[in-house]
KOLKE-590923 format. One record per residue (C-alpha): residue number from 1; residue in one letter; x, y, z. Coordinates in nm, 2 decimals. Each point is the difference from the previous one (the first is absolute). Last residue first. Example, Ala and Ser with C-alpha at 12.3 -4.5 7.8 and 13.67 -1.06 7.14 Angstrom:
node pos:2 | code:s | c1:1.37 | c2:-0.11 | c3:0.71 $
node pos:1 | code:a | c1:-0.14 | c2:-0.34 | c3:0.07 $
REM end
This chain:
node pos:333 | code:x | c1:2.87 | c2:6.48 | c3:-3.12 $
node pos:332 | code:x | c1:-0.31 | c2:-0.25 | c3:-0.11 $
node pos:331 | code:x | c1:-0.06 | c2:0.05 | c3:-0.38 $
node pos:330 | code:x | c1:-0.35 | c2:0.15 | c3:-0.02 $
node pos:329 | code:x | c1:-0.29 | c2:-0.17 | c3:-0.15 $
node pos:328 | code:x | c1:-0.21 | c2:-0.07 | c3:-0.27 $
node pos:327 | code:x | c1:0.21 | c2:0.03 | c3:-0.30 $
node pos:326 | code:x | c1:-0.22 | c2:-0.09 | c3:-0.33 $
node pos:325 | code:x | c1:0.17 | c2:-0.22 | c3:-0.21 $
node pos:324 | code:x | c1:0.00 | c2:-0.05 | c3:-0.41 $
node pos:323 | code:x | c1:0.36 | c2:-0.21 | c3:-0.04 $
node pos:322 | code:x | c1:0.19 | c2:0.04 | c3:-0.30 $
node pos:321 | code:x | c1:0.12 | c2:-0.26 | c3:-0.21 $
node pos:320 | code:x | c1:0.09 | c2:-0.37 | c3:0.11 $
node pos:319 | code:x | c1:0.36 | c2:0.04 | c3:-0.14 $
node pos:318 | code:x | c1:0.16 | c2:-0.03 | c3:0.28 $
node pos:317 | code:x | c1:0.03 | c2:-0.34 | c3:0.20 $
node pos:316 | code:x | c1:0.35 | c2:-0.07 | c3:-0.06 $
node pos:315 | code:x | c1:0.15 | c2:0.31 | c3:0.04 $
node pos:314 | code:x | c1:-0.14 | c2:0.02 | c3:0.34 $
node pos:313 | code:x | c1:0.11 | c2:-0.29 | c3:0.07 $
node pos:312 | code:x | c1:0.34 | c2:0.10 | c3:-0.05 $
node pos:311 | code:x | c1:-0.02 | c2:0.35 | c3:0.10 $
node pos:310 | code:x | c1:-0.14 | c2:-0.17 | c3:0.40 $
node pos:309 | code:x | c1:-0.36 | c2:0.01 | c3:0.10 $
node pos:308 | code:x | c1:-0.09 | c2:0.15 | c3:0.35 $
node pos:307 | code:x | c1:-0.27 | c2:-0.06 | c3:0.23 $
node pos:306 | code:x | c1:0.07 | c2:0.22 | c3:0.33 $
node pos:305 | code:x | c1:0.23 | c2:-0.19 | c3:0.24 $
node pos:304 | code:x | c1:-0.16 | c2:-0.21 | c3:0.27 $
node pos:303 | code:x | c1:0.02 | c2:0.16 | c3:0.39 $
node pos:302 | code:x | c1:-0.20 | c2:0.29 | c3:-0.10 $
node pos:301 | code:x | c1:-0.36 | c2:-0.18 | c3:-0.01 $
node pos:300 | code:x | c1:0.11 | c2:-0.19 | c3:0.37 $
node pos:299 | code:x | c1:0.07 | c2:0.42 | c3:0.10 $
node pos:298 | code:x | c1:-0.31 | c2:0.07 | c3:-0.11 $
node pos:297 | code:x | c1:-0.22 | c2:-0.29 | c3:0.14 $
node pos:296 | code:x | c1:0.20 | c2:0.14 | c3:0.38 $
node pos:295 | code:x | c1:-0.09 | c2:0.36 | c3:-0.13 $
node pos:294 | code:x | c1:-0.34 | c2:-0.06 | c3:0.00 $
node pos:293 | code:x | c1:-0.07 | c2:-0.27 | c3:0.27 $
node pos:292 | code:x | c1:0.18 | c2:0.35 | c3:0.21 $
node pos:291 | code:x | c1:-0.28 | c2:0.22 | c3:-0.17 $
node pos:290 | code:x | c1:-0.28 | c2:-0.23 | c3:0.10 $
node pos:289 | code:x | c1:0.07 | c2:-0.02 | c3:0.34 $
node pos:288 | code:x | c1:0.05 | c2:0.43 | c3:-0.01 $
node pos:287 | code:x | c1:-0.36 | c2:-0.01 | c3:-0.18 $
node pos:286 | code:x | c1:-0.14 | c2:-0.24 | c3:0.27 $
node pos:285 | code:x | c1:0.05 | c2:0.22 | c3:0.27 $
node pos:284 | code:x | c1:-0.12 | c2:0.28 | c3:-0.17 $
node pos:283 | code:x | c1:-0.37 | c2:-0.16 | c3:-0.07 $
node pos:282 | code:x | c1:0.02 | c2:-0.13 | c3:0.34 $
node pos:281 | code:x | c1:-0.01 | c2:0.35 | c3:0.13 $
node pos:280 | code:x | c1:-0.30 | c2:0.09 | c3:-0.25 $
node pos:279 | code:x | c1:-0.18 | c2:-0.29 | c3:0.14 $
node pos:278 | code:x | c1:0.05 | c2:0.09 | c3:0.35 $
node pos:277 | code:x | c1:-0.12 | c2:0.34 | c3:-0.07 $
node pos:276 | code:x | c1:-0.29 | c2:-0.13 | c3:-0.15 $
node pos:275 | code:x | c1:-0.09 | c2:-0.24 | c3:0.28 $
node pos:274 | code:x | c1:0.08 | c2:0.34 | c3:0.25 $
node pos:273 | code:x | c1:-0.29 | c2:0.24 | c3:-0.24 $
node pos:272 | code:x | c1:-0.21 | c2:-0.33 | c3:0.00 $
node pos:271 | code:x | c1:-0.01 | c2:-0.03 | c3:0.39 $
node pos:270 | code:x | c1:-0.05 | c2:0.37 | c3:0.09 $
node pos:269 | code:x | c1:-0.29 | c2:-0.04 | c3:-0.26 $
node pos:268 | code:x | c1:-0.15 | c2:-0.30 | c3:0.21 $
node pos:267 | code:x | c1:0.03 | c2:0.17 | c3:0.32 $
node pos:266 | code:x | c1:-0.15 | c2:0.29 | c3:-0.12 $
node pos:265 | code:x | c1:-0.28 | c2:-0.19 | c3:-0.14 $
node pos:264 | code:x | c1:-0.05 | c2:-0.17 | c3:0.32 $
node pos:263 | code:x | c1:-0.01 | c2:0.34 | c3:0.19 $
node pos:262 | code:x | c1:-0.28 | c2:0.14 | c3:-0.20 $
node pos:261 | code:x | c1:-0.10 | c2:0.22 | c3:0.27 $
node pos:260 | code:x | c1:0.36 | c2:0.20 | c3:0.01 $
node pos:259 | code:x | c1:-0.09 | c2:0.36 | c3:0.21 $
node pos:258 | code:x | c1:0.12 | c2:0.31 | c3:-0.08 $
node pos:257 | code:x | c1:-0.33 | c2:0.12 | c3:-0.14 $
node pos:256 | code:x | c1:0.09 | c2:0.13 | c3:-0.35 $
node pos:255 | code:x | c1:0.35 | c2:-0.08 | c3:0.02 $
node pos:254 | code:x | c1:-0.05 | c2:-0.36 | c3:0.11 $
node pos:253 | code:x | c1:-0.24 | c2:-0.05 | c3:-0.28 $
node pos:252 | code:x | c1:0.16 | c2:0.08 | c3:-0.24 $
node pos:251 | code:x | c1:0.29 | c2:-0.20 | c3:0.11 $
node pos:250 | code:x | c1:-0.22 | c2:-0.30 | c3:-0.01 $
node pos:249 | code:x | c1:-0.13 | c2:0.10 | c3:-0.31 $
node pos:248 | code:x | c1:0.29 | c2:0.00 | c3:-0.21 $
node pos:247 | code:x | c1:0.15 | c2:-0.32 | c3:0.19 $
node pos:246 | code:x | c1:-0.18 | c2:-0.24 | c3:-0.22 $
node pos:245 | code:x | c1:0.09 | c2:0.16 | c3:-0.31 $
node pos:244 | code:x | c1:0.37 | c2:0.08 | c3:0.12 $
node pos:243 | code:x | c1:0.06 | c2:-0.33 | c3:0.10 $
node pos:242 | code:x | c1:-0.13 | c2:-0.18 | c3:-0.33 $
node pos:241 | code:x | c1:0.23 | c2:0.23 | c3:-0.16 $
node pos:240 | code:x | c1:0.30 | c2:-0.11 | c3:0.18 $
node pos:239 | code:x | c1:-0.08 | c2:-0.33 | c3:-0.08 $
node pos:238 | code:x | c1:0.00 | c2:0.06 | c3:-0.38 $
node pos:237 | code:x | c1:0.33 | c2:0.21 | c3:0.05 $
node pos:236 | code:x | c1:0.15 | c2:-0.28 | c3:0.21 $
node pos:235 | code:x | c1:-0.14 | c2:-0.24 | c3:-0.34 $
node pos:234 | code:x | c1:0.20 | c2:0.22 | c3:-0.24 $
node pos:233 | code:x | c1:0.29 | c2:0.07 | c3:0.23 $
node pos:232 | code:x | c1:0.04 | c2:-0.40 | c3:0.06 $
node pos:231 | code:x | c1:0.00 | c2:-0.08 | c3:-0.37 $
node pos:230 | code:x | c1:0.23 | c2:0.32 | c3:-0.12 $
node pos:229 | code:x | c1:0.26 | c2:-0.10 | c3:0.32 $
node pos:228 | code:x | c1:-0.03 | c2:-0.36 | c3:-0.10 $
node pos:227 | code:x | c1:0.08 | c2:0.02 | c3:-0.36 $
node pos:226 | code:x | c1:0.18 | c2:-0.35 | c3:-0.11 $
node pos:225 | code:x | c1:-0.19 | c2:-0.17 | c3:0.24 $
node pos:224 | code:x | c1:-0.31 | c2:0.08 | c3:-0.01 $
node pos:223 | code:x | c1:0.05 | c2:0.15 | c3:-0.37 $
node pos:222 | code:x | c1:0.14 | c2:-0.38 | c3:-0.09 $
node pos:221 | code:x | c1:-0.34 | c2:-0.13 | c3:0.17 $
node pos:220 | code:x | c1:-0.24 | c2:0.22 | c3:-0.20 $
node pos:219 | code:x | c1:0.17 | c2:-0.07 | c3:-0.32 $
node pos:218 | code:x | c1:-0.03 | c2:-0.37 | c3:0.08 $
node pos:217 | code:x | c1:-0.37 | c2:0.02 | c3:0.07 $
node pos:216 | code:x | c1:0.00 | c2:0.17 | c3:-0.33 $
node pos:215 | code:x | c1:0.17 | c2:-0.29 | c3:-0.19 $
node pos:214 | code:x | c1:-0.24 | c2:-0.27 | c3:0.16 $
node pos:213 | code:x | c1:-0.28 | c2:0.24 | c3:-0.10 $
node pos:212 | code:x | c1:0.13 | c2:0.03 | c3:-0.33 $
node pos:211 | code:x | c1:0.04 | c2:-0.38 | c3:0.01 $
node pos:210 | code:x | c1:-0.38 | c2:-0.07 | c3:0.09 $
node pos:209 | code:x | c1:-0.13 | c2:0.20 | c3:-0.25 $
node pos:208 | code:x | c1:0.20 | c2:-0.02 | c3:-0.28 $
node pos:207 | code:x | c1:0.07 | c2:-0.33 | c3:0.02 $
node pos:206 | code:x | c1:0.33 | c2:-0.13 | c3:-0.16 $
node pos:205 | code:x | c1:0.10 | c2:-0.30 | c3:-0.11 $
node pos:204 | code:x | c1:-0.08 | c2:0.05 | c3:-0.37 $
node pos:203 | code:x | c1:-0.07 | c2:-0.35 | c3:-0.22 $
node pos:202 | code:x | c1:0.22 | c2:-0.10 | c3:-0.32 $
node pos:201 | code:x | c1:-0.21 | c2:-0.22 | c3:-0.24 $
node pos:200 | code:x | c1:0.06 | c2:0.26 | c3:-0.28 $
node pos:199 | code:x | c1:0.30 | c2:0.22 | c3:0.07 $
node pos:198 | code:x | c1:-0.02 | c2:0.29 | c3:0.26 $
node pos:197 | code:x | c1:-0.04 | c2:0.31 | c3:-0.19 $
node pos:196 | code:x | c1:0.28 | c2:0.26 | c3:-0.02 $
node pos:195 | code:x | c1:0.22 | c2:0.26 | c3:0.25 $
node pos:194 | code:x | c1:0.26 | c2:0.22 | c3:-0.24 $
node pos:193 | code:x | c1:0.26 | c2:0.09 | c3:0.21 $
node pos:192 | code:x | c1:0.12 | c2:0.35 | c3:0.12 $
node pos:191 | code:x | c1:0.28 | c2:0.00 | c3:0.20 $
node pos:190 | code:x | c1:-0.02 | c2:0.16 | c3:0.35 $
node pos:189 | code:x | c1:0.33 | c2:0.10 | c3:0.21 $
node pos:188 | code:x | c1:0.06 | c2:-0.03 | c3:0.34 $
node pos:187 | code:x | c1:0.29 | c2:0.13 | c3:0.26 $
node pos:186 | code:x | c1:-0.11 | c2:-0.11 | c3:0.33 $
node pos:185 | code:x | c1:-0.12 | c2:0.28 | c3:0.24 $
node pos:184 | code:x | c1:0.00 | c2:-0.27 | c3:0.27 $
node pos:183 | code:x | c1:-0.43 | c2:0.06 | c3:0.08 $
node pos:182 | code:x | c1:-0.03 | c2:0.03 | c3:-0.37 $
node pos:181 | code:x | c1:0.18 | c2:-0.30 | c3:-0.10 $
node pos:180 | code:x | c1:-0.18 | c2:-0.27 | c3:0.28 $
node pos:179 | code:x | c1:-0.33 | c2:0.18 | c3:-0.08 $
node pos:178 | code:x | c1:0.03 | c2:-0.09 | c3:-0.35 $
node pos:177 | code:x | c1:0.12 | c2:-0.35 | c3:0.12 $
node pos:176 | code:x | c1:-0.31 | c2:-0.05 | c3:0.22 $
node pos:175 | code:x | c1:-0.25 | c2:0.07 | c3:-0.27 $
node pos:174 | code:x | c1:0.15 | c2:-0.20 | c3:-0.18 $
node pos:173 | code:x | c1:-0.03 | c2:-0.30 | c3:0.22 $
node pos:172 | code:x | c1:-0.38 | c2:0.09 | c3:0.03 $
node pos:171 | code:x | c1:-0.09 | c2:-0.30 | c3:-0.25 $
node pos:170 | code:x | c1:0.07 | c2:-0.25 | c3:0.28 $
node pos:169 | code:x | c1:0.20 | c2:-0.09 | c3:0.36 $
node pos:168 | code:x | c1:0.17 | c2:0.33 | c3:0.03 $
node pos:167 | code:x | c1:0.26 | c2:0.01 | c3:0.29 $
node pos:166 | code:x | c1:0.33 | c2:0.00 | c3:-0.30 $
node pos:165 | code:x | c1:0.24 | c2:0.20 | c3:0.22 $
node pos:164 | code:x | c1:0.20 | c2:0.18 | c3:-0.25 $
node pos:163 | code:x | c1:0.37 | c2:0.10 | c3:0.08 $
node pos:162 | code:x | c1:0.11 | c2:-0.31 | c3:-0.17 $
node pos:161 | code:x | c1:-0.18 | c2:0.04 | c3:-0.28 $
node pos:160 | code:x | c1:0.05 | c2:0.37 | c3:-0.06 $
node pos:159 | code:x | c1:0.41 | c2:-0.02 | c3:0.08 $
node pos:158 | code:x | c1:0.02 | c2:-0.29 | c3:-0.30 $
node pos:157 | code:x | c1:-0.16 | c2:0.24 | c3:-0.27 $
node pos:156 | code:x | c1:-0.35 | c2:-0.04 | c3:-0.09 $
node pos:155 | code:x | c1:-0.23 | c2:0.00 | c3:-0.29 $
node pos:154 | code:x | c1:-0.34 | c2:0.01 | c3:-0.07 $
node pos:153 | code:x | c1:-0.31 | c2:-0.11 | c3:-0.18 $
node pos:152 | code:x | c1:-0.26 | c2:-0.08 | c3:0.23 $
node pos:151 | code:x | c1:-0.19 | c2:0.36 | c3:-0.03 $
node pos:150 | code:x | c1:-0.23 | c2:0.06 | c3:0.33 $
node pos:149 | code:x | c1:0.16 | c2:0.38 | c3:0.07 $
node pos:148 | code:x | c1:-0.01 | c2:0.12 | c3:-0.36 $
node pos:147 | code:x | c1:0.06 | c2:0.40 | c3:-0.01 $
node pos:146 | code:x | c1:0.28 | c2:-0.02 | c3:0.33 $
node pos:145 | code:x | c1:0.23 | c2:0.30 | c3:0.08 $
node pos:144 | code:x | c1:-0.29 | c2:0.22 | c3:0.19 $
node pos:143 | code:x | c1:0.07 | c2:-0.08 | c3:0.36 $
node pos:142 | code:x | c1:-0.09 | c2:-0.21 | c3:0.31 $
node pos:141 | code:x | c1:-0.36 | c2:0.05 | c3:0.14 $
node pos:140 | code:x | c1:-0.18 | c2:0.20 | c3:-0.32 $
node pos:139 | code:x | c1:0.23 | c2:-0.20 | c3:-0.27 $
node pos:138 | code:x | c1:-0.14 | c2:-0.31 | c3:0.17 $
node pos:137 | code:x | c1:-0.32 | c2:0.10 | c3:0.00 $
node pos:136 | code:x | c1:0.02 | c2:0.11 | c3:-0.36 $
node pos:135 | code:x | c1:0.14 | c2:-0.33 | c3:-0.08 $
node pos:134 | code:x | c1:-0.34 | c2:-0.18 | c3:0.14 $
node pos:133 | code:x | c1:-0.21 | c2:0.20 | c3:-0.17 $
node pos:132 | code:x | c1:0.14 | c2:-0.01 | c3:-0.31 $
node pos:131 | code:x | c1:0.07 | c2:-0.39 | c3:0.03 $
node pos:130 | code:x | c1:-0.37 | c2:-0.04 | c3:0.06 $
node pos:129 | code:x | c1:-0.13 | c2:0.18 | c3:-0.28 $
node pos:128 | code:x | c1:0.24 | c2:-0.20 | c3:-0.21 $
node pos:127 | code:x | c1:-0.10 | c2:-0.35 | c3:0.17 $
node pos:126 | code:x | c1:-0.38 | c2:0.09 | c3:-0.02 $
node pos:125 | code:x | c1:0.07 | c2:0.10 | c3:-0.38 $
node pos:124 | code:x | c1:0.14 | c2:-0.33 | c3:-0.10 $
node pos:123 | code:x | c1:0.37 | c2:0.06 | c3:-0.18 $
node pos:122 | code:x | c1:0.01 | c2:-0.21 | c3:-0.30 $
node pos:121 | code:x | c1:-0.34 | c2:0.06 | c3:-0.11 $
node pos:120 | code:x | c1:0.07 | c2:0.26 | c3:-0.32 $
node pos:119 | code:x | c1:0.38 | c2:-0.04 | c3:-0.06 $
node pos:118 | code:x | c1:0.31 | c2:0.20 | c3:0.04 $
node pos:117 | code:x | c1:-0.02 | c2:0.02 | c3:0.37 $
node pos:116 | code:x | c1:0.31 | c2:0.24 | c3:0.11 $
node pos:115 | code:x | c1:0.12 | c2:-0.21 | c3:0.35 $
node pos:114 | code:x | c1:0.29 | c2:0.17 | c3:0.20 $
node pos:113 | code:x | c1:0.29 | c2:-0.25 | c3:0.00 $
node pos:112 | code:x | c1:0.20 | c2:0.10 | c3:0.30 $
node pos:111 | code:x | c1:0.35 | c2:0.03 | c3:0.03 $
node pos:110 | code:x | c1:0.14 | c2:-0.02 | c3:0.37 $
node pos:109 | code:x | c1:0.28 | c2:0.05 | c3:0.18 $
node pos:108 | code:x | c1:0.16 | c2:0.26 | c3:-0.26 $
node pos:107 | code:x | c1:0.32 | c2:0.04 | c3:-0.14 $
node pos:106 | code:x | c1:-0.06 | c2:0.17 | c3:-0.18 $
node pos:105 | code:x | c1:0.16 | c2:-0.21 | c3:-0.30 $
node pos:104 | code:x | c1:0.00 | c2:-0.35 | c3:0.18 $
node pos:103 | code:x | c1:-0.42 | c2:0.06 | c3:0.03 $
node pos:102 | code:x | c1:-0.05 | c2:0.13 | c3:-0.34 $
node pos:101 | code:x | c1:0.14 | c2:-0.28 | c3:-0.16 $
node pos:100 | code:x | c1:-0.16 | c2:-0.29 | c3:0.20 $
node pos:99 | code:x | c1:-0.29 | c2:0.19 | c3:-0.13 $
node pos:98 | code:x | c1:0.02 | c2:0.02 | c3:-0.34 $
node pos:97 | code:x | c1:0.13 | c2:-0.34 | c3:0.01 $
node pos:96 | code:x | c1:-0.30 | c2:-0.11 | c3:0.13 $
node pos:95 | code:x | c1:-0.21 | c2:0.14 | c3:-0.29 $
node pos:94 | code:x | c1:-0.04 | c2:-0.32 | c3:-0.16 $
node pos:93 | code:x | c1:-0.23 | c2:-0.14 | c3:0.28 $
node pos:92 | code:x | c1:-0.27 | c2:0.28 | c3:-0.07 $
node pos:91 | code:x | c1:-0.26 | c2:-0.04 | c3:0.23 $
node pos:90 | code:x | c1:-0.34 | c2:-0.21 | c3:-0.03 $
node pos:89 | code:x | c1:0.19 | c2:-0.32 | c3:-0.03 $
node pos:88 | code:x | c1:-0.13 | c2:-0.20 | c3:0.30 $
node pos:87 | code:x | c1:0.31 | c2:-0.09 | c3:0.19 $
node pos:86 | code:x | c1:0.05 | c2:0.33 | c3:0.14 $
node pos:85 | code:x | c1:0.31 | c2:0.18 | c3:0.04 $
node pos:84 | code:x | c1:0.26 | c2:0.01 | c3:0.23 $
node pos:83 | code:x | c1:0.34 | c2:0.18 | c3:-0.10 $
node pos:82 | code:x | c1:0.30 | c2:-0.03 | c3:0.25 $
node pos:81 | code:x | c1:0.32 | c2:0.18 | c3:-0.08 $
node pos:80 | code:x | c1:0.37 | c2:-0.05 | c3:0.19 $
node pos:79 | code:x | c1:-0.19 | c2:-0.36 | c3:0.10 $
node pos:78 | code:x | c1:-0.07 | c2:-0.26 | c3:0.29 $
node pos:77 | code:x | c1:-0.28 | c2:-0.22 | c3:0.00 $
node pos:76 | code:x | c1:-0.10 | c2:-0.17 | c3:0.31 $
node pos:75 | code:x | c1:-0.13 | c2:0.28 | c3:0.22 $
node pos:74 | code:x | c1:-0.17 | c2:0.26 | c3:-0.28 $
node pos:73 | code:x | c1:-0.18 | c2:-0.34 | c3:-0.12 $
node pos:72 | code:x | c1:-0.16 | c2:-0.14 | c3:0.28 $
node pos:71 | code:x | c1:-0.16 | c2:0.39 | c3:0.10 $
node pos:70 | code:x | c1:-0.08 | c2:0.01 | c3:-0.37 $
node pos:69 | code:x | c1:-0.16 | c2:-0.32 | c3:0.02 $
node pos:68 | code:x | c1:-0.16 | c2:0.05 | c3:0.32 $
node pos:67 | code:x | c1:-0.13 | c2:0.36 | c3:-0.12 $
node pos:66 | code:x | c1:-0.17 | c2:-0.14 | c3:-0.30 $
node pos:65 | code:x | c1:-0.20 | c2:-0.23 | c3:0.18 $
node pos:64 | code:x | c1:-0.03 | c2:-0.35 | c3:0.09 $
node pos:63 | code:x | c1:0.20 | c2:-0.18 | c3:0.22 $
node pos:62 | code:x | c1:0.16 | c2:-0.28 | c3:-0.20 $
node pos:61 | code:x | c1:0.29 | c2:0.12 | c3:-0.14 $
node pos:60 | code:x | c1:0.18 | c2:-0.15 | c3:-0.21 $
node pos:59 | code:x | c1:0.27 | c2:0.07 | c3:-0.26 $
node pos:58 | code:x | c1:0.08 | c2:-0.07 | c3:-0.38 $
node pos:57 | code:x | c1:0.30 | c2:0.10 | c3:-0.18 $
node pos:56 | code:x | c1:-0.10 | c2:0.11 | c3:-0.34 $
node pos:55 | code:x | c1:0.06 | c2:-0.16 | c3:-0.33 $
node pos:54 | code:x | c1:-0.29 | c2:0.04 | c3:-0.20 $
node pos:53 | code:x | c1:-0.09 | c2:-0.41 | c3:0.09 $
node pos:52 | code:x | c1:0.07 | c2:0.10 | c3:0.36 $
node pos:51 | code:x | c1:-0.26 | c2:0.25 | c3:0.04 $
node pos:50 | code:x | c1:-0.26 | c2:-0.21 | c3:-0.25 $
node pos:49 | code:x | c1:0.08 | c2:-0.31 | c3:0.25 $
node pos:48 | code:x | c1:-0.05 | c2:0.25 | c3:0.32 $
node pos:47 | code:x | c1:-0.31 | c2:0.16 | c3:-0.15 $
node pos:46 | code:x | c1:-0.17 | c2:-0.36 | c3:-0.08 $
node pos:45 | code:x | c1:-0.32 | c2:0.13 | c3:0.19 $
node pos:44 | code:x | c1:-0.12 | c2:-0.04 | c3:0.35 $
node pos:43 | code:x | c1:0.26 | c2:0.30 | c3:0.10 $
node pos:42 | code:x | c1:0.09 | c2:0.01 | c3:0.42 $
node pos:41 | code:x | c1:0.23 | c2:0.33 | c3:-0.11 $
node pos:40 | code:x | c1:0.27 | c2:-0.11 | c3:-0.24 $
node pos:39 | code:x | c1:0.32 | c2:0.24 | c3:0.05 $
node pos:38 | code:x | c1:0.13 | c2:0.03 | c3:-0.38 $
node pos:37 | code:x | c1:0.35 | c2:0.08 | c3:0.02 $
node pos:36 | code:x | c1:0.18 | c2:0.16 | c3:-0.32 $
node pos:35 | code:x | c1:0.39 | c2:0.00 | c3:0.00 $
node pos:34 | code:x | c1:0.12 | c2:0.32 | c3:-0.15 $
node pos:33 | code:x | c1:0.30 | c2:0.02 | c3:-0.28 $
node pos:32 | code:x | c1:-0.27 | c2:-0.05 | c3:-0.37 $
node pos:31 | code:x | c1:-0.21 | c2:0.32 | c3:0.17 $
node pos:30 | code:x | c1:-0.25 | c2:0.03 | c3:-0.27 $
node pos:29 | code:x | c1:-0.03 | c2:-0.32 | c3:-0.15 $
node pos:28 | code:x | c1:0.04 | c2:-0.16 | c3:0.38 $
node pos:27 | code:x | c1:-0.30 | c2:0.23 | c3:0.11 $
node pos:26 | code:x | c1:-0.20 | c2:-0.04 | c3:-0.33 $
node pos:25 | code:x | c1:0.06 | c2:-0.38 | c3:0.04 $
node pos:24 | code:x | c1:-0.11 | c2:0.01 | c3:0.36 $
node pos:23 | code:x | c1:-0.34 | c2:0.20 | c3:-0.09 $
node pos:22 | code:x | c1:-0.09 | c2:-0.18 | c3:-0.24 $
node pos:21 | code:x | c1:0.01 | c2:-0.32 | c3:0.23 $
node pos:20 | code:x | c1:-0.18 | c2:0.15 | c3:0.24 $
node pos:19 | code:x | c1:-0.32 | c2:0.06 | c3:-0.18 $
node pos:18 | code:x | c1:-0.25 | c2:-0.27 | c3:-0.06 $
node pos:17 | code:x | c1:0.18 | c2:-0.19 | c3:0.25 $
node pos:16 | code:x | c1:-0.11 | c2:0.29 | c3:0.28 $
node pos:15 | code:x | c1:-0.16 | c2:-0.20 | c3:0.27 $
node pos:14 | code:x | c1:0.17 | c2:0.22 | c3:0.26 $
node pos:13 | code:x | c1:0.33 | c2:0.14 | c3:-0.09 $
node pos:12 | code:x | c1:0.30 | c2:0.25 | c3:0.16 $
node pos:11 | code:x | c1:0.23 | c2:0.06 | c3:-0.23 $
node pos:10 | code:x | c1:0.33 | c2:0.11 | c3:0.13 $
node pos:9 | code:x | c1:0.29 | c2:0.09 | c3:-0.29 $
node pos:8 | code:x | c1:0.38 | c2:0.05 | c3:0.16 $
node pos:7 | code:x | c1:0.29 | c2:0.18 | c3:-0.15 $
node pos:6 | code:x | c1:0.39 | c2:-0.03 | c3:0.11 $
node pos:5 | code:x | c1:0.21 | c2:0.32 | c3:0.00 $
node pos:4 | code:x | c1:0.33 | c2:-0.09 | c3:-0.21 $
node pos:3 | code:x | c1:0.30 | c2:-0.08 | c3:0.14 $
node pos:2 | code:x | c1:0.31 | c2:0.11 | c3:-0.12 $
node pos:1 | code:x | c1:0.32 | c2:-0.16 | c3:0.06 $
REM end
């Protein structure tokens, strides 16, 4: 008996009636085999009876934030393939076969759908600045193999979920799986997908200002811990210098007259040059703790079979046409 790779569809929805229920009939029209979840996040509106009118599953969860509903989500649903997607119809629902597709033919981890903006206002300019900035940070700490780090169009095979530890509590979630893929070395491919104007009456979550800083205090945190050895060189070095520009003088002193009259500003540069050392030693310590966490996620990644697809569902589900993808990363040996 063959048994074919089962499919899920997340949506993760606040107050999106105007929306949602496009979205989950351009899910099921495009992938007929997958069951389609909408997780309802504290809505006020009739998003759960739209939801369910389209035909969706509907779930609750009642902290808000787009990181409890993923983090809700990766635990109860359990897949070969993944997709989440958001429930306000500004991506492209009928490319999910695309990439479902792509993922089972890697086979990758994860298949992101990189945003191309089609249309004047879709994308706000604070939000595209801001994504810039915030991807070339990441591509600056962790690697070059990611072009939209804040897209919410993805896919995942089973190992990503259940190797993914869900901490985000908002917006920043995607920030945290990038980082999850680049720190593993996951294989990843990006498919472009056309990224549109919310519908009339529809209402954008986001804040520019507040959720890039949210997303960069994130950043910051993941390099912390993530990156210890660069973190704690970087501020030993600062310290270090501190040292040396106190205790310049001091020493210049000492070999002029061989005397030490500033003996509180020895004292205090003797005390910087041993707080900087002790940094830098943490620093190590903390990379060797963060190596073993490593290989222990790694190994829970490598304990669930890459996503495969079998000839006969294959067969089924060709026909879809090429598929435009950009690699973005290297296949893990």
């Amino acid at each position: 008996m063959v048994v074919e790779p089962t499919i899920a569809c997340v949506v993760p929805c606040h107050n999106e009636e105007v929306a949602v229920g496009k979205v989950v009939r351009d899910l099921r029209a495009a992938l007929p085999e997958a069951v389609v979840y909408v997780y309802d996040n504290a809505s006020t509106d009739r998003t759960v009876e739209v939801a369910r009118e389209a035909g969706a599953i509907v779930r609750q969860e009642t902290r808000k934030g787009k990181g409890n509903v993923i983090r809700r989500a990766f635990a109860d649903v359990d897949a070969d393939a993944l997709l989440i997607i958001d429930g306000d119809d500004t991506y492209d629902a009928s490319r999910a076969r695309d990439l479902v597709d792509l993922l089972f033919e890697g086979p990758y981890d994860q298949v992101v759908g990189a945003r191309r903006v089609t249309v004047d206002g879709a994308y706000r300019a604070g939000h595209a600045v801001g994504n810039k900035l915030l991807t070339g940070a990441v591509r600056s700490l962790f690697g070059n193999d990611v072009t939209d780090m804040l897209s919410g169009y993805r896919v995942f095979s089973r190992r990503f979920v259940k190797s993914f530890p869900a901490l985000a509590r908002e917006f920043e979630t995607e920030t945290e799986m990038t980082i999850h893929a680049l720190h593993l070395r996951l294989p990843t491919a990006e498919v472009l997908t056309d990224y549109r104007v919310r519908p009339a009456g529809g209402e954008s979550k986001l804040r520019t200002y507040r959720d890039g800083w949210r997303i960069l205090r994130v950043i910051l945190d993941l390099a912390r811990r993530e990156r210890p050895s660069l973190v704690h060189t970087v501020l030993a070095g600062i310290l270090a210098l501190v040292s040396i520009v106190l205790g310049i003088p001091v020493i210049a002193d000492f070999v002029e007259t061989g005397t030490v009259p500033r003996v509180p500003t020895a004292i205090l540069a003797a005390a910087i040059m041993t707080i900087a050392a002790l940094v830098l030693l943490v620093g190590y310590i903390l990379e060797s703790l963060m190596h073993m966490r490593q290989e222990q996620t790694r190994l829970v990644h490598l304990s669930y079979p890459a996503p495969v697809r079998t000839p006969r569902y294959a067969a089924r589900g060709a026909g879809t046409g090429p598929v435009p993808v950009r690699k973005t990363a290297r296949d893990t040996p």
